[in-house]
C-alpha positions in Angstrom: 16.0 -0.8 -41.3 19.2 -1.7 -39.2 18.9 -3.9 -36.4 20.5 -2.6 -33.2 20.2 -6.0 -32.0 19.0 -9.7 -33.0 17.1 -10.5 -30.0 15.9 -8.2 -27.3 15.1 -9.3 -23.9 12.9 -7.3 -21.8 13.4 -8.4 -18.1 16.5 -9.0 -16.6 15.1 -11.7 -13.7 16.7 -15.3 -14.1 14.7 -16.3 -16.8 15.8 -13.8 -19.0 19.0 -13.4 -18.4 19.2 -17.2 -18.2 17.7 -17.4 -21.6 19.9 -14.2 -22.9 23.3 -16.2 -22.4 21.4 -19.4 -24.4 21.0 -17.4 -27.5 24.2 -15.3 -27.1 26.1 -18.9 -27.1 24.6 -20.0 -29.9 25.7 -16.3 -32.2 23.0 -13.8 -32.0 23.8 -10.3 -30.3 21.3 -10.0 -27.6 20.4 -6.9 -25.0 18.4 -7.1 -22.4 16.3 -4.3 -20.3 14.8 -4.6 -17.1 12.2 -1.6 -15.7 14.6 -1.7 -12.6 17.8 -3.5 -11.3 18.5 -6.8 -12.5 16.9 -10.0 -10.5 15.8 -8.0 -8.2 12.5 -9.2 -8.3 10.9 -13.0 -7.8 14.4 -14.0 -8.7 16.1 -12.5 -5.6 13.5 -13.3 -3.2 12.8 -17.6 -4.2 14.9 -20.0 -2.4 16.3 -21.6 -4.9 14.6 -25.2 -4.5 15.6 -27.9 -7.1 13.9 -30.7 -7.4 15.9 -33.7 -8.9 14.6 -35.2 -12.3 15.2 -37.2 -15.4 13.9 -35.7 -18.8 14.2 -38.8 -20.7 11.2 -40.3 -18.9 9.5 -37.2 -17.2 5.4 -37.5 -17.6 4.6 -34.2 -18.1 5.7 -31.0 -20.3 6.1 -29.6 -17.3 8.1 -31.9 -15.3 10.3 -32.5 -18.4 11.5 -28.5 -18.0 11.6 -28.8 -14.5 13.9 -32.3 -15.0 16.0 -30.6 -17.5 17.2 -27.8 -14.9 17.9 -30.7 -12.7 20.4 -32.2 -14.8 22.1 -28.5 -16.1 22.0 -27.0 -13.0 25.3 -28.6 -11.7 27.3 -28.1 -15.3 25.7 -24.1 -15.5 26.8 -23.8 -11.5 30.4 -25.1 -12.5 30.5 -22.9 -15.8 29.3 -20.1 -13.8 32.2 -20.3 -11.4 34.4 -21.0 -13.8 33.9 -18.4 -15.9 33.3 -15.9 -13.1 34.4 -16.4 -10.3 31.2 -16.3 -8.4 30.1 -19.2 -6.3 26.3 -19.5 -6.8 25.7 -21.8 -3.8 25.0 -24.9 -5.7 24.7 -27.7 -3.5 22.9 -31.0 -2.6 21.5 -31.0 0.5 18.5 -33.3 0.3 15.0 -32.6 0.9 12.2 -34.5 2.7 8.8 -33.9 1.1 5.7 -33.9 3.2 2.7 -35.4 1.3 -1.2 -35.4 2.4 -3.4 -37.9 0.9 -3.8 -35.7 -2.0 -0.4 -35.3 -3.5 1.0 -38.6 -2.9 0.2 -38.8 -7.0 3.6 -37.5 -7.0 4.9 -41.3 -5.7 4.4 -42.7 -8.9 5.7 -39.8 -11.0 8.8 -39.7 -9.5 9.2 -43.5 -9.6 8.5 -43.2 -13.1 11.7 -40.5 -13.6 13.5 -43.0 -11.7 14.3 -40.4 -8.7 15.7 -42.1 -5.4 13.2 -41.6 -2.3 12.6 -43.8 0.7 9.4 -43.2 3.0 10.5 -42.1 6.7 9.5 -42.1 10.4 8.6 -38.6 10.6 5.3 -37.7 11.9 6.4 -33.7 12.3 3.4 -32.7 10.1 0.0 -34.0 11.3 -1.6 -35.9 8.2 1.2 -36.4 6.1 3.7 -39.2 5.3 7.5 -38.1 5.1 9.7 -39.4 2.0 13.4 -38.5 1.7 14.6 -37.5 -1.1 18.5 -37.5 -0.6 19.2 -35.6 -4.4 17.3 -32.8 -3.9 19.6 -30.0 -4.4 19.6 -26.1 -3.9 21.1 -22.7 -5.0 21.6 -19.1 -3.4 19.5 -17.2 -5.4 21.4 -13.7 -5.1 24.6 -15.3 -6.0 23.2 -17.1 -9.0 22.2 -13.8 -10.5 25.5 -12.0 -9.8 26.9 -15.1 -11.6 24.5 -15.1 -14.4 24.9 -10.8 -14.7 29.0 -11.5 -14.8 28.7 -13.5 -17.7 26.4 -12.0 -20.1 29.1 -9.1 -19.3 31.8 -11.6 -20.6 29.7 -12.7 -23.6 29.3 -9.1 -24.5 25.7 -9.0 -23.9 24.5 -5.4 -23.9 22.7 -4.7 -20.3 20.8 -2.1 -19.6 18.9 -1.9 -16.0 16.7 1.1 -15.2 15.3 1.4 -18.7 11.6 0.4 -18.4 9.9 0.3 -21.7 7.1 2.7 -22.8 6.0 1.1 -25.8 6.0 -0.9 -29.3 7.8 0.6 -31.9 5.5 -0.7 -34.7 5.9 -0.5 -38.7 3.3 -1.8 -40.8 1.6 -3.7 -37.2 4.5 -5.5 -37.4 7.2 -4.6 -33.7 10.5 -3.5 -35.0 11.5 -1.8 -31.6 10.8 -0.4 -28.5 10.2 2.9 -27.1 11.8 4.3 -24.1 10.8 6.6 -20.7 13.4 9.3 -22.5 11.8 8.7 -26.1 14.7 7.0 -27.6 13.7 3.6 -29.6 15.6 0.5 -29.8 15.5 -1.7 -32.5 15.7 -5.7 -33.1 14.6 -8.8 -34.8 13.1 -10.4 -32.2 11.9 -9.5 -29.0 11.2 -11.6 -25.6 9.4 -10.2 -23.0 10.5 -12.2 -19.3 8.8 -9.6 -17.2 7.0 -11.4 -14.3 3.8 -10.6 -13.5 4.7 -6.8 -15.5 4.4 -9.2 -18.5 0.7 -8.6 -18.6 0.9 -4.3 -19.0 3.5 -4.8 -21.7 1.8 -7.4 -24.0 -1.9 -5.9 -23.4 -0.9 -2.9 -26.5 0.0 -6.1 -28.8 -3.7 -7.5 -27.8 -2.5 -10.3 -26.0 -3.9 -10.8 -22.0 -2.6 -13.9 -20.8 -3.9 -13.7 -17.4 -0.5 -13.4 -15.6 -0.8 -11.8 -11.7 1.2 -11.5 -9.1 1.4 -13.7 -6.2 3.3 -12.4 -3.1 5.5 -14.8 -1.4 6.9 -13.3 2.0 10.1 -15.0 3.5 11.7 -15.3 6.7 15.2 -15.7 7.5 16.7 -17.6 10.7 20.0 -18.0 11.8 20.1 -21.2 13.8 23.7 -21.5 14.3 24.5 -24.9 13.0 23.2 -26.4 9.5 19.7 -27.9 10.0 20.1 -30.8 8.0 18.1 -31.1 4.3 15.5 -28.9 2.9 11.9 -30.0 4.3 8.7 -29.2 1.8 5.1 -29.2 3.4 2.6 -27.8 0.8 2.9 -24.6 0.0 5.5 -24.2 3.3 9.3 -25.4 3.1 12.4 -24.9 5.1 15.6 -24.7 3.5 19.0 -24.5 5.2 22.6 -22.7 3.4 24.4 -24.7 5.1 26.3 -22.0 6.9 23.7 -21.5 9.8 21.0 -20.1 7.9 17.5 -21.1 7.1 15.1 -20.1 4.9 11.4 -20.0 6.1 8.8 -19.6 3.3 6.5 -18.8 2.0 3.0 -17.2 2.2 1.0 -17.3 -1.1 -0.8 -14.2 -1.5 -2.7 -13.3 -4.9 -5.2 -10.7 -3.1 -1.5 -8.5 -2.5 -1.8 -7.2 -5.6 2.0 -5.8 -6.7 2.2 -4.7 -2.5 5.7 -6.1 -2.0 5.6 -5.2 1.5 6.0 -7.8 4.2 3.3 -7.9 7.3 3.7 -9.0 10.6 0.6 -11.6 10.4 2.6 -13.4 7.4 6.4 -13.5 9.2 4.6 -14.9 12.1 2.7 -17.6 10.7 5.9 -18.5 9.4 7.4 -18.5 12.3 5.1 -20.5 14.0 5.6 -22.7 11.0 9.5 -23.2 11.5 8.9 -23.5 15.3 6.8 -26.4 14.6 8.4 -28.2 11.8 12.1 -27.8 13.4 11.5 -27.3 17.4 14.6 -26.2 17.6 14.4 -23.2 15.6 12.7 -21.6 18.3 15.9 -20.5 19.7 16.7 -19.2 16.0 17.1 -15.6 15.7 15.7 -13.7 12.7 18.4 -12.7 10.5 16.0 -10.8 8.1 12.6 -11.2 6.1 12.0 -10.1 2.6 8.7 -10.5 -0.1 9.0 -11.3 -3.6 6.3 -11.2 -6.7 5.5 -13.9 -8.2 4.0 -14.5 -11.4 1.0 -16.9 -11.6 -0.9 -18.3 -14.1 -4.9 -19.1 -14.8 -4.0 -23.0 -15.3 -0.2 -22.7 -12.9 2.1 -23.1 -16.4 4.5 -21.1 -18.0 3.6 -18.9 -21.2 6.2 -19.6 -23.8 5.9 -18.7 -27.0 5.5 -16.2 -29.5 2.5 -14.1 -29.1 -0.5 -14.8 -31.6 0.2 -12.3 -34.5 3.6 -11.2 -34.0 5.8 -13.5 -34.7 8.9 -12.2 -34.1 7.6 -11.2 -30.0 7.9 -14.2 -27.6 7.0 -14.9 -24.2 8.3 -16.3 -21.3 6.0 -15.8 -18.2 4.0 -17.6 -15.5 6.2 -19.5 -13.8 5.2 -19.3 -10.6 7.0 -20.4 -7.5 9.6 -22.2 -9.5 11.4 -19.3 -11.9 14.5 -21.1 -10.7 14.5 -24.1 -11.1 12.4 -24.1 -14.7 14.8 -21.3 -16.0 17.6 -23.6 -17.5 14.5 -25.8 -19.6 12.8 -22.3 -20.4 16.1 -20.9 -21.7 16.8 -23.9 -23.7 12.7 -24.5 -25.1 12.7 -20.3 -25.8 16.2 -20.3 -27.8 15.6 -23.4 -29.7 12.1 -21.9 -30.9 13.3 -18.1 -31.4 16.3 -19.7 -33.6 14.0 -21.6 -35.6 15.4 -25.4 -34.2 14.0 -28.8 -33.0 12.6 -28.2 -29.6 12.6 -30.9 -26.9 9.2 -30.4 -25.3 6.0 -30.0 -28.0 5.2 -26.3 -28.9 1.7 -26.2 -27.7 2.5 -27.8 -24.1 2.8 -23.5 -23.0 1.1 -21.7 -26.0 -0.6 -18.1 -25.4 -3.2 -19.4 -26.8 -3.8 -22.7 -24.9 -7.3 -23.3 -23.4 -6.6 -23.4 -19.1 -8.2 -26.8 -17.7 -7.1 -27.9 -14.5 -4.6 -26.8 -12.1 -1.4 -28.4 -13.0 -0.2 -30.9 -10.6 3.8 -31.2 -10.8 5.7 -33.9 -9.4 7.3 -31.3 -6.9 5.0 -28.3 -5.2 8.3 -26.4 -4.6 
């Protein structure tokens, strides 16, 4: 059989396509096919947090991916624009996190990456102690993907939006393709599904049911006037400023939504009320727009990657949650080192299918 492809990706979010210019750099032909447009999902709605980091001496699996995007986020943003033209947004802003009794855990994981923060006079949030953290960075989330769509173009990476899958082309019980709405099949070596919370419906035919939802996250968007300073994190809850006048407000977390993408009025306004009390100022803001994005969760709040249990040529990467953005650059690197058979920086069973959920995972960064 020919291969009309080494690796095929199936979403076109910023995960995949993230993890679709990894493997293209390193020599294998690569497609990807999203069920719609691309990134027009949980990419295009987040906003584009980035919590600073050090992987050397991150704690946790999980911090160490989130500390590796910290690090390649300013040399992909520079390559981007480089190569592209397209601006993603990338800049450091600084953030001041808001932590209850509960999560100040996170003082002595970040001390232990070695990331700069200094506890503040801020009693905006009733409960909580304010620490800046002045290297806390951000990026425009819609500009990032047109960046990240322009160069898989470049790289010759075939992309095909609209083309949902239908399903496994099998031989044997072993996936050699994919089946089309139109009936046509598309064949490949390897396969990676980076589908959100759709993940689930496409590996449930390959018995594998990891559990993934989706989360609704509704956003608000202000336009103060002036830049409102660094991005400010309470919970579940953050503000984050471009810069140019706007702010982002978000974000509700909503699992009972279902895959309703729909905004409500109950969910803008206790945003509003949110921004209104955090930044007092903001009252005079006027909205600019509002938006609501899927996310996908997770039984124990990690990432799936990995191949799936039986098929080893059909990997995952799925789960991520609220931070899709800022993990992509450590997914992209952990997925492409283990499809291309190399060392991998982060052990293999820290996101396995088949792990056992414990716990929550608690981060070093909620955002």
């Amino acid at each position: 059989m020919q291969w009309a492809h080494d690796i095929l990706v199936i979403g076109g979010g910023i995960v995949g396509l993230t993890t679709a210019i990894r493997l293209r750099e390193a020599g294998a032909t690569v497609a990807v096919y999203d069920r719609g447009e691309f990134g027009r999902e949980a990419s295009w709605a987040g906003a584009g947090i980035l919590p600073p980091g050090n992987p050397e001496r991150a704690v946790t699996p999980i911090d160490r991916l989130r500390a590796i995007g910290a690090v390649e986020f300013p040399r992909i943003s520079t390559q981007l624009r480089e190569s592209t033209g397209i601006d993603n947004g990338y800049r450091v802003n600084g953030g001041i996190e808001y932590l209850f009794a509960d999560d100040e855990y996170s003082l002595e994981l970040w001390a232990h990456e070695g990331i700069r923060f200094e506890r503040i006079d801020d009693d905006r949030v009733p409960g909580a102690t304010a620490y800046h953290v002045p290297v806390m960075a951000q990026v425009r989330n819609p500009r990032h993907l047109r960046a990240l769509i322009a160069e898989a173009n470049r790289l010759g990476i075939g992309l095909f939006p609209n083309r949902g899958i239908e399903a496994w082309d099998r031989v044997d019980g072993h996936v050699a393709g994919i089946e089309l709405a139109d009936g046509s099949r598309v064949f490949a070596d390897r396969f990676l599904v980076a589908a959100g919370p759709w993940s689930e419906r496409l590996l449930g035919p390959l018995d594998c049911h990891l559990g993934v939802h989706p989360i609704r996250g509704q956003i608000l968007l202000l336009n103060a006037g002036s830049d409102a300073g660094p991005t400010r994190i309470a919970g579940k809850r953050y503000l984050v400023p471009r810069g140019d006048g706007l702010v982002l407000v978000g974000s509700t977390e909503e699992p009972e939504a279902g895959f309703a993408k729909q905004t409500t009025s109950g969910g803008l306004a206790d945003l509003r009320e949110f921004a209104n009390g955090l930044l007092p100022e903001l009252t005079t803001a006027t909205v600019a727009g509002a938006w609501a994005g899927l996310r996908p969760g997770s039984p124990d709040g990690l990432p799936f990657l990995g191949p799936v249990p039986g098929q080893d040529n059909v990997f995952v990467a799925t789960g991520h949650g609220r931070a899709g953005v800022q993990l992509s650059p450590g997914t992209a690197r952990f997925l492409a080192d283990r499809m291309l058979g190399r060392p991998t920086a982060i052990p293999h069973d820290a996101f396995a299918l088949d792990r056992k959920p414990t716990a929550p995972a608690r981060p070093a960064f909620r955002s």
